[in-house]
LOVEXGU-619898 format. One record per residue (C-alpha): x, y, z; residue in three letters; residue number from 1. Coordinates in steps of 0.2 Angstrom, whole numbers. Each point is the difference from the previous one (the first is absolute). Layout:
N
> X | Y | Z | ALA | NUM
...
//
This chain:
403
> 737 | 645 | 986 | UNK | 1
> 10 | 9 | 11 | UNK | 2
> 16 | -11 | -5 | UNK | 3
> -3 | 6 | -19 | UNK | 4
> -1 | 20 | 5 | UNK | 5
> 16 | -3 | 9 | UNK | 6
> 8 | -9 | -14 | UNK | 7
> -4 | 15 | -11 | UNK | 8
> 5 | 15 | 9 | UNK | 9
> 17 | -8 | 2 | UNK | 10
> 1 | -3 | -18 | UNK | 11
> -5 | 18 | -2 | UNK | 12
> 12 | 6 | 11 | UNK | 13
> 15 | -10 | -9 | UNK | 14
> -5 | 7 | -15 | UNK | 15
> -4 | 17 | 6 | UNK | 16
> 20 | 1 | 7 | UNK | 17
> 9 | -8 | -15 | UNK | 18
> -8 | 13 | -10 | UNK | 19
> 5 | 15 | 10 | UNK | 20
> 15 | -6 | 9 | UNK | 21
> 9 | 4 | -16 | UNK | 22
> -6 | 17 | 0 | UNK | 23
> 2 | 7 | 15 | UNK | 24
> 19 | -9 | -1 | UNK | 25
> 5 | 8 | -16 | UNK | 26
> -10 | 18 | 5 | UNK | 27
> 13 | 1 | 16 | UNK | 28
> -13 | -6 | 16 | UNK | 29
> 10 | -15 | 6 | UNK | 30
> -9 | 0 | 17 | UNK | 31
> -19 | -1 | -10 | UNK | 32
> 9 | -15 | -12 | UNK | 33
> 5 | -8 | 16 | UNK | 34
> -16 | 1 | 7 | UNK | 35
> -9 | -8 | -16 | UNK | 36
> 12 | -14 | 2 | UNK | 37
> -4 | -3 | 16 | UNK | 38
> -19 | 0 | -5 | UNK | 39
> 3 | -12 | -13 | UNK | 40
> 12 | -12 | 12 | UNK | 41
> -14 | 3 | 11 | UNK | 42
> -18 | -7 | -8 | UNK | 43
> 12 | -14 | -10 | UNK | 44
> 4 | -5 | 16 | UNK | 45
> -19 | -1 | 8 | UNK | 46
> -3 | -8 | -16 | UNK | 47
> 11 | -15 | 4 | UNK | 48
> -8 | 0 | 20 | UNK | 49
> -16 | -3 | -8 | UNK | 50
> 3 | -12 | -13 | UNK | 51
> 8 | -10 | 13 | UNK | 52
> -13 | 3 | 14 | UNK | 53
> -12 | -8 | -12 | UNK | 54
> 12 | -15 | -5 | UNK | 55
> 1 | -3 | 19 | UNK | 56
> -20 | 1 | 6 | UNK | 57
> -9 | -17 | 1 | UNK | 58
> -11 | -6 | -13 | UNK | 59
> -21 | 2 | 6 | UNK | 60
> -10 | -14 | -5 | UNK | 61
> -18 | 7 | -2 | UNK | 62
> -13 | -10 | 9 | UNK | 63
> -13 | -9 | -11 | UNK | 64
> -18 | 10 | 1 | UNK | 65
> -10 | -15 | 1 | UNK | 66
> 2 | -12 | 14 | UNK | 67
> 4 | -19 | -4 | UNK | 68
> -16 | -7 | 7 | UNK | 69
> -8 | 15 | -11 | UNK | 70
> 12 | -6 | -17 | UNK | 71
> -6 | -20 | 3 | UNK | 72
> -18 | 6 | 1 | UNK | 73
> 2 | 12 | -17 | UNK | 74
> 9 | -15 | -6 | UNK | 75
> -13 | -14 | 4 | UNK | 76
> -15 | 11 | -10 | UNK | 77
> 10 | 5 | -14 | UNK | 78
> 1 | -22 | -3 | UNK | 79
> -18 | -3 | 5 | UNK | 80
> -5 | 15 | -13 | UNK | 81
> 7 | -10 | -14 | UNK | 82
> -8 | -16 | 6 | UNK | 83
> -14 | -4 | -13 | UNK | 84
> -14 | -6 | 11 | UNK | 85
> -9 | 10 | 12 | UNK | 86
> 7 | -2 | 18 | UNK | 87
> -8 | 1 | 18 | UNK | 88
> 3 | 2 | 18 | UNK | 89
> -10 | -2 | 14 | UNK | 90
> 6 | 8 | 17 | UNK | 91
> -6 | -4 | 17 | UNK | 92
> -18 | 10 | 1 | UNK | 93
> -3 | -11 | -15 | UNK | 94
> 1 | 16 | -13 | UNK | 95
> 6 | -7 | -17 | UNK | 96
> 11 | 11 | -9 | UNK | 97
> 7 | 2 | -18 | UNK | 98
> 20 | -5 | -1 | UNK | 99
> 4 | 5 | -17 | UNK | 100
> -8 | 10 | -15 | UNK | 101
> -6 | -16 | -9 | UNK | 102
> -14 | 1 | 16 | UNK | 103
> -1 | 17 | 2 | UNK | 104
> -7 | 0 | -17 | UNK | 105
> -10 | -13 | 0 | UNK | 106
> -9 | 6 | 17 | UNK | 107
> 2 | 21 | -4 | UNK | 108
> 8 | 4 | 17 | UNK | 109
> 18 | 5 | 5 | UNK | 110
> -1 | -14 | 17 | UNK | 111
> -16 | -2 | 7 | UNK | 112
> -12 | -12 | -10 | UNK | 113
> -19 | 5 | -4 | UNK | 114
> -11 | -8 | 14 | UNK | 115
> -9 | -10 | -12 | UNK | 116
> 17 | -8 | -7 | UNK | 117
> 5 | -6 | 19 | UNK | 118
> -15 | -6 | 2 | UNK | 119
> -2 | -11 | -15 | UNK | 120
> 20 | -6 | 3 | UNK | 121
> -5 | -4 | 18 | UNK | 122
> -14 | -12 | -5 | UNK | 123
> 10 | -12 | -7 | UNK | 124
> 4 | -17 | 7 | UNK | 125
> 16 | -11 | -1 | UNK | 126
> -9 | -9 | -10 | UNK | 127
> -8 | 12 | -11 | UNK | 128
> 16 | 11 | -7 | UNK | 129
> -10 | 6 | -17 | UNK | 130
> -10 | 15 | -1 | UNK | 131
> -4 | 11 | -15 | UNK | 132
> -2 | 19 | 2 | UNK | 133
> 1 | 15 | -14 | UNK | 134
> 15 | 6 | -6 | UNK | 135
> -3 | 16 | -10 | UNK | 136
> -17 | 10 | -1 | UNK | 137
> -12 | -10 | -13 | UNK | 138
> 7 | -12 | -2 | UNK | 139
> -5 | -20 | 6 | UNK | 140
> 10 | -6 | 17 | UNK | 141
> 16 | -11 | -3 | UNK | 142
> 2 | -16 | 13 | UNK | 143
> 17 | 1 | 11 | UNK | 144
> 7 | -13 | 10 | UNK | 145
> 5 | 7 | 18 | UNK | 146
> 15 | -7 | 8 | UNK | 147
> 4 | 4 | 18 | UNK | 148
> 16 | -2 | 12 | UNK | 149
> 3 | 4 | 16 | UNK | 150
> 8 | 16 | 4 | UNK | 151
> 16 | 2 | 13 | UNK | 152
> -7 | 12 | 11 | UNK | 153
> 13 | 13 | -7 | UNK | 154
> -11 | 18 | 3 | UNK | 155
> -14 | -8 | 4 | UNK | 156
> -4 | -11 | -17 | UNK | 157
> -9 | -15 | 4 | UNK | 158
> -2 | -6 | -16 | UNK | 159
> 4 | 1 | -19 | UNK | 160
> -12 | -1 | -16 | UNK | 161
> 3 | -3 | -18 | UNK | 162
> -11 | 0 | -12 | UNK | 163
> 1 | -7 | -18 | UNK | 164
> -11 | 3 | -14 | UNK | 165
> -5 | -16 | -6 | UNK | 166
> -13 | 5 | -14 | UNK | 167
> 8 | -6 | -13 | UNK | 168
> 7 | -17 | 6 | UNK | 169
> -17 | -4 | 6 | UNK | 170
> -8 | 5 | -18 | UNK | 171
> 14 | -10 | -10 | UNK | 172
> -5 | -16 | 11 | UNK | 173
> -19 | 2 | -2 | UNK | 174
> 2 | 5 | -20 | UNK | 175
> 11 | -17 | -1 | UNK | 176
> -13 | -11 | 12 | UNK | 177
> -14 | 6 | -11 | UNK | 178
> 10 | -6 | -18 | UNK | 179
> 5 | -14 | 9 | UNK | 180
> -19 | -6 | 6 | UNK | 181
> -8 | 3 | -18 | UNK | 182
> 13 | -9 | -9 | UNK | 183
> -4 | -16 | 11 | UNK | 184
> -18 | 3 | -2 | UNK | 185
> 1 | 3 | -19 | UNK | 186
> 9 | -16 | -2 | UNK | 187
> -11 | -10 | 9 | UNK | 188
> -17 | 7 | -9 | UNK | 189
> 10 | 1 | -15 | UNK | 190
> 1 | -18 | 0 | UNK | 191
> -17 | -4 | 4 | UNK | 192
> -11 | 12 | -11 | UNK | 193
> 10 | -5 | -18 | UNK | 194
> -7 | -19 | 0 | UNK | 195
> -17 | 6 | 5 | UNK | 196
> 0 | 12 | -15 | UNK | 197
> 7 | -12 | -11 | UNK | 198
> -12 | -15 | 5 | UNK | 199
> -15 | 12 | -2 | UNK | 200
> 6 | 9 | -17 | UNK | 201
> 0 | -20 | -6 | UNK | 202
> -17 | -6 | 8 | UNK | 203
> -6 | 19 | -6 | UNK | 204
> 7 | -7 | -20 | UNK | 205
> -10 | -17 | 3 | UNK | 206
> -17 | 9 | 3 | UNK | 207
> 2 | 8 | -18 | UNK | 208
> -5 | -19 | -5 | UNK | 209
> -18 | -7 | -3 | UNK | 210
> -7 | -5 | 16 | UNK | 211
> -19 | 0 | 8 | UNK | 212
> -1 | 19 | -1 | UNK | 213
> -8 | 1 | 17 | UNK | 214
> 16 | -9 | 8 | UNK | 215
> 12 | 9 | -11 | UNK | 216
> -8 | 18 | 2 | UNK | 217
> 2 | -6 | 19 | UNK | 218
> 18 | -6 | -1 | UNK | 219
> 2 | 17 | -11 | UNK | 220
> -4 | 11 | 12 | UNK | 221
> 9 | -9 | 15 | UNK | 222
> 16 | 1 | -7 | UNK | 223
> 0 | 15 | -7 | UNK | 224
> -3 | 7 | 16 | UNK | 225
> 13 | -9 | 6 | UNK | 226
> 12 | 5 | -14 | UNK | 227
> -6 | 19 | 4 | UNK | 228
> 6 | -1 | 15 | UNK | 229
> 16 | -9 | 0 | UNK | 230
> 5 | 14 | -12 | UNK | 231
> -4 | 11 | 12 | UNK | 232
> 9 | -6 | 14 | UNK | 233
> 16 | -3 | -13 | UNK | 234
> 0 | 17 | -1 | UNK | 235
> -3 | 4 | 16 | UNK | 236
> 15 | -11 | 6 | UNK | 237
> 9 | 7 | -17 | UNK | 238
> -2 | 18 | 9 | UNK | 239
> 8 | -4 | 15 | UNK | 240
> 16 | -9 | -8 | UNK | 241
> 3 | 16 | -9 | UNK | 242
> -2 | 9 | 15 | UNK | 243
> 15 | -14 | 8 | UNK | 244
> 8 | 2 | -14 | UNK | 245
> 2 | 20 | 1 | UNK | 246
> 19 | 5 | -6 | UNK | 247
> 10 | 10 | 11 | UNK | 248
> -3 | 20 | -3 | UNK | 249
> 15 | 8 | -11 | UNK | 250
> -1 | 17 | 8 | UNK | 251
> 5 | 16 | -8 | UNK | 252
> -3 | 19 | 0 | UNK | 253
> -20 | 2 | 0 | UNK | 254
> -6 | 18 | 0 | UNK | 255
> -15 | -2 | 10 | UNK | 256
> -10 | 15 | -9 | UNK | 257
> 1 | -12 | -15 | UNK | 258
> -7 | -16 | 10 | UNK | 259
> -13 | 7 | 6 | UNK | 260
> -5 | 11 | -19 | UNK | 261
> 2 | -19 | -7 | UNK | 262
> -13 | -5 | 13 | UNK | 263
> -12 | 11 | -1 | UNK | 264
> -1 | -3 | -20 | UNK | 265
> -1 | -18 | 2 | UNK | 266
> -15 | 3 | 14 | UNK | 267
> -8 | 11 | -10 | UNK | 268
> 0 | -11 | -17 | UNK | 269
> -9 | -12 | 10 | UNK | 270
> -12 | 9 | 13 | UNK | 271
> -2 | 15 | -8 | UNK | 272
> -21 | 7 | 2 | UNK | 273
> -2 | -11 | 13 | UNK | 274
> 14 | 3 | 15 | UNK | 275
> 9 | 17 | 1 | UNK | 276
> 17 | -2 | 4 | UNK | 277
> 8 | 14 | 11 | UNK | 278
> 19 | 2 | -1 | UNK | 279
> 13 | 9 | 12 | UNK | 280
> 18 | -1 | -7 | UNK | 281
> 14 | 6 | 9 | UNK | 282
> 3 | 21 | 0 | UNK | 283
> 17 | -3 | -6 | UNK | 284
> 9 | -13 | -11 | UNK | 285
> 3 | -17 | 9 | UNK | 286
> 13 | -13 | -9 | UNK | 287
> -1 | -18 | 9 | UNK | 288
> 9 | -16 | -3 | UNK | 289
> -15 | -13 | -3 | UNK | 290
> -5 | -13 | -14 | UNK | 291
> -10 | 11 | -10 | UNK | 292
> -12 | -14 | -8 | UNK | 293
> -1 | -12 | 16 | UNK | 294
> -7 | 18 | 8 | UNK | 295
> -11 | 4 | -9 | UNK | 296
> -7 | -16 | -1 | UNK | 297
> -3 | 0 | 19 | UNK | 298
> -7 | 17 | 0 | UNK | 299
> -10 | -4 | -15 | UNK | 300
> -8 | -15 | 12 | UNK | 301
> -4 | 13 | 13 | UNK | 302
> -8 | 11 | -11 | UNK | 303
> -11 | -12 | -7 | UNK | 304
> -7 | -5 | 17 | UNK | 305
> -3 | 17 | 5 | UNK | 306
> -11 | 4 | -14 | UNK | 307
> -10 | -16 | 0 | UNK | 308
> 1 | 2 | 20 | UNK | 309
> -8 | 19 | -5 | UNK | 310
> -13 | -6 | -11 | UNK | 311
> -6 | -13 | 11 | UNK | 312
> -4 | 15 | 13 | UNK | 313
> -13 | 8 | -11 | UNK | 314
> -6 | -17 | -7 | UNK | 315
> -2 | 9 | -16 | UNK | 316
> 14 | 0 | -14 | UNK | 317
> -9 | 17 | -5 | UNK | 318
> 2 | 9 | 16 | UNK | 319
> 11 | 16 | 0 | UNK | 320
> 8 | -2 | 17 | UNK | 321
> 12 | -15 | -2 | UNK | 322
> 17 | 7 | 3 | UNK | 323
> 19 | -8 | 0 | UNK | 324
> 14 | 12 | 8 | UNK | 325
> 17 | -5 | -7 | UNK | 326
> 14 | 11 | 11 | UNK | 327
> 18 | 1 | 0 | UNK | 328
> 13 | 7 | 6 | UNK | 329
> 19 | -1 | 8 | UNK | 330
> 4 | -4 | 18 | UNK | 331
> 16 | 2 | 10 | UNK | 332
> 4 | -19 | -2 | UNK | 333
> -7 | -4 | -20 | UNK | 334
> -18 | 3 | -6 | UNK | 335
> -17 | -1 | 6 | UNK | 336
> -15 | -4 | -13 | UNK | 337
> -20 | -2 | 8 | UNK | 338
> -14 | -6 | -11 | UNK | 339
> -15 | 6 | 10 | UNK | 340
> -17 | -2 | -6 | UNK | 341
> -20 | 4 | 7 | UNK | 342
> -8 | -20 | 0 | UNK | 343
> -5 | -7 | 13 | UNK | 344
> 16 | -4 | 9 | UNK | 345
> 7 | -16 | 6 | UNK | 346
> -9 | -8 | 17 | UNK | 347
> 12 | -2 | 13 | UNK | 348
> -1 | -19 | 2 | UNK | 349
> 8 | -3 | -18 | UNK | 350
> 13 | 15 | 1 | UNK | 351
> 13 | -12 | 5 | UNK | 352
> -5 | -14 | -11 | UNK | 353
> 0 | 8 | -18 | UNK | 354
> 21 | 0 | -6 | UNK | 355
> -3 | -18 | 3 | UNK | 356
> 1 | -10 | -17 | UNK | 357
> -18 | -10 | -5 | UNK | 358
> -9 | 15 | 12 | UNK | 359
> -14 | 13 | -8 | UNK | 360
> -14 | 9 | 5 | UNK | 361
> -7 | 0 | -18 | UNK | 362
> -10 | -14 | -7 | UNK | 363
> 8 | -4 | -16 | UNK | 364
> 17 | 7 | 9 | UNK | 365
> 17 | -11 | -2 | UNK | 366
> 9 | 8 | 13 | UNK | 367
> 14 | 2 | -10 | UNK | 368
> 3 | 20 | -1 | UNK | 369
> 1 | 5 | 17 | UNK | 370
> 12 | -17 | 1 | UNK | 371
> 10 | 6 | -14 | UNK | 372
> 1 | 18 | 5 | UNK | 373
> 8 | -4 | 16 | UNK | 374
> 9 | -12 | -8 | UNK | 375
> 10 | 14 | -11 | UNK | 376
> 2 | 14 | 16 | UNK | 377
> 9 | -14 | 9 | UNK | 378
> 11 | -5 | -13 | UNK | 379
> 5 | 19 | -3 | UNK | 380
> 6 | 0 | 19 | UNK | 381
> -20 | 11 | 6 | UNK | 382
> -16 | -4 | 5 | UNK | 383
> -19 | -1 | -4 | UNK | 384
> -9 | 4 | 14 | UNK | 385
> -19 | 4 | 4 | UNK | 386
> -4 | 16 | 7 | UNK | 387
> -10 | 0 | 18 | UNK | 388
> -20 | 6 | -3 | UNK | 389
> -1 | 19 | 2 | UNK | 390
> -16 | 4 | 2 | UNK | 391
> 0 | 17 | -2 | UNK | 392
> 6 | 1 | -19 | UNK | 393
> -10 | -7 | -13 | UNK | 394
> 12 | -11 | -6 | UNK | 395
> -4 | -17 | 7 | UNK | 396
> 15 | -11 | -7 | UNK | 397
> 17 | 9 | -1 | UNK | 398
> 16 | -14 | -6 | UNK | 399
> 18 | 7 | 4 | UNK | 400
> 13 | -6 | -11 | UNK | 401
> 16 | 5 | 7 | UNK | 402
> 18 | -2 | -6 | UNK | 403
//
């Protein structure tokens, strides 16, 4: 600054004396025109001293503000921040700590994890590197696979942890295990039902012929008891190779207020003075990629067991209690839809056992639909899952179809 006043008041002064210089010359006062040109020779001259003082003072490098070991650190988390899957640390008083933003999201803290995170990650085994724990509020847990290394000892890290969701892996393999077990199985049933129905259709056509009409009223009613039920089984078995046999989804935009609207008048065209059906759509408009038909098919499935789950609680079709809840909204990661009803409920020894294929609680059930439903959320990358009882709500039976 001082270096830029200086260069102005010389070039003030220069101008100042070339201005008056001729003046004071022509007006007689040769000692004042002296003077001025003395000024003049004067600040051009401390001009030329300062421009060559600068010329000649050493070049100052400024120092960096952050320290090197403090850049390598910076440096270190801006990589681990772009890293995908949710990294840990653990440091010598055994604390676990979030490494990068993919954990410090999935744990909602800026280091320190949650007591009852550490504690379930500090139950597992070498043997046992899977756990499943929730992601985002209501929504079912996701299964991770934990891997472990050894830390070098560098501030204190004794060991690092990642984590990587493998919901979807795991959902492919159990969707293609599934079509893969009922296309064996409808094969080999397959084979052995059609010459059963054909030899009975043919024994059932030789009865139509005069014989002792005690014998024949006999062999009558055998066989078409045995014809009746061979059908049956053939579409029993039939169900289950469609359910193989199910096309992958073709997934486009979906509005989810127009799903559930769809819903609600397919329910209602069936169950209607019989099973109120309460529905929750989402407050605002909610556009998902899914297969609209194979959707609502599953959901459908659900519905249908809640309202005969319903009417089975009041043992009378006429009661006016039985209720289905159909919900729906969005969720950070896709969509969320619960079919809730007030039945009975599900006892706890078949809460496991009932997504299995040729399983059902109801007597004339195929245990087809529940298959079938779970079938579809896996192919659309989700899941089917089977809300734990709460017994403080009256809904006894709450399904969660996420995606």
């Amino acid at each position: 600054m001082r270096v830029i006043r200086s260069f102005v008041l010389c070039i003030v002064l220069v101008a100042a004396a070339c201005l008056l210089a001729p003046r004071a010359l022509a007006a007689g006062f040769y000692a004042s025109t002296a003077l001025l040109v003395l000024v003049a020779c004067a600040a051009i001259l401390a001009h030329l001293g300062t421009l060559t003082s600068l010329l000649r003072r050493p070049v100052r490098v400024e120092t960096a503000i952050v320290r090197p070991a403090d850049r390598e650190r910076l440096r270190n988390r801006a990589l681990l921040d772009h890293a995908p899957i949710p990294l840990l640390y653990r440091t010598g008083d055994g604390v676990l700590h979030a490494a990068n933003r993919a954990a410090r999201r999935l744990f909602a803290t800026e280091d320190r994890l949650p007591a009852a995170a550490a504690t379930l990650l500090g139950t597992l085994s070498p043997e046992r590197r899977v756990l499943r724990m929730p992601t985002v509020p209501e929504a079912p847990p996701r299964t991770f696979a934990l891997a472990v290394a050894q830390g070098g000892g560098a501030g204190g890290v004794t060991h690092f942890l990642a984590l990587t969701d493998i919901e979807a892996e795991l959902n492919a393999a159990d969707a293609r295990t599934l079509r893969d077990l009922l296309q064996i199985l409808g094969h080999e049933i397959m084979n052995s039902l059609t010459p059963i129905v054909s030899l009975a259709e043919t024994a059932h056509e030789i009865t139509e012929h005069p014989l002792d009409p005690a014998a024949a009223e006999t062999i009558r009613e055998a066989l078409a008891t045995i014809l009746r039920r061979t059908r049956g089984l053939d579409r029993f078995v039939q169900g289950y190779r469609d359910l193989a046999r199910l096309p992958p989804p073709d997934p486009r935009p979906t509005d989810l207020h127009d799903l559930l609207r769809a819903l609600g008048t397919l329910f209602d065209a069936r169950w209607t003075g019989r099973v109120q059906l309460e529905t929750t759509l989402p407050p605002q408009r909610v556009i998902v990629r899914l297969d609209a038909a194979q959707m609502e098919q599953a959901l459908l499935n659900l519905l249908n067991n809640a309202a005969e789950a319903a009417l089975a609680a009041t043992g009378d079709a006429t009661a006016p209690d039985p209720t289905v809840w159909l919900q729906g909204h969005a969720t950070s990661t896709g969509m969320l839809i619960a079919v809730r009803d007030n039945g009975p409920g599900i006892p706890d020894a078949y809460r496991e056992a009932i997504f299995r294929p040729f399983f059902s609680l109801k007597p004339d059930g195929s245990g087809i639909g529940l298959s079938l439903a779970r079938q579809i959320a896996l192919a659309h990358g989700g899941s089917l899952t089977l809300e734990p009882a709460r017994p403080d709500t009256r809904w006894r039976t709450a399904f969660l179809l996420s995606l």
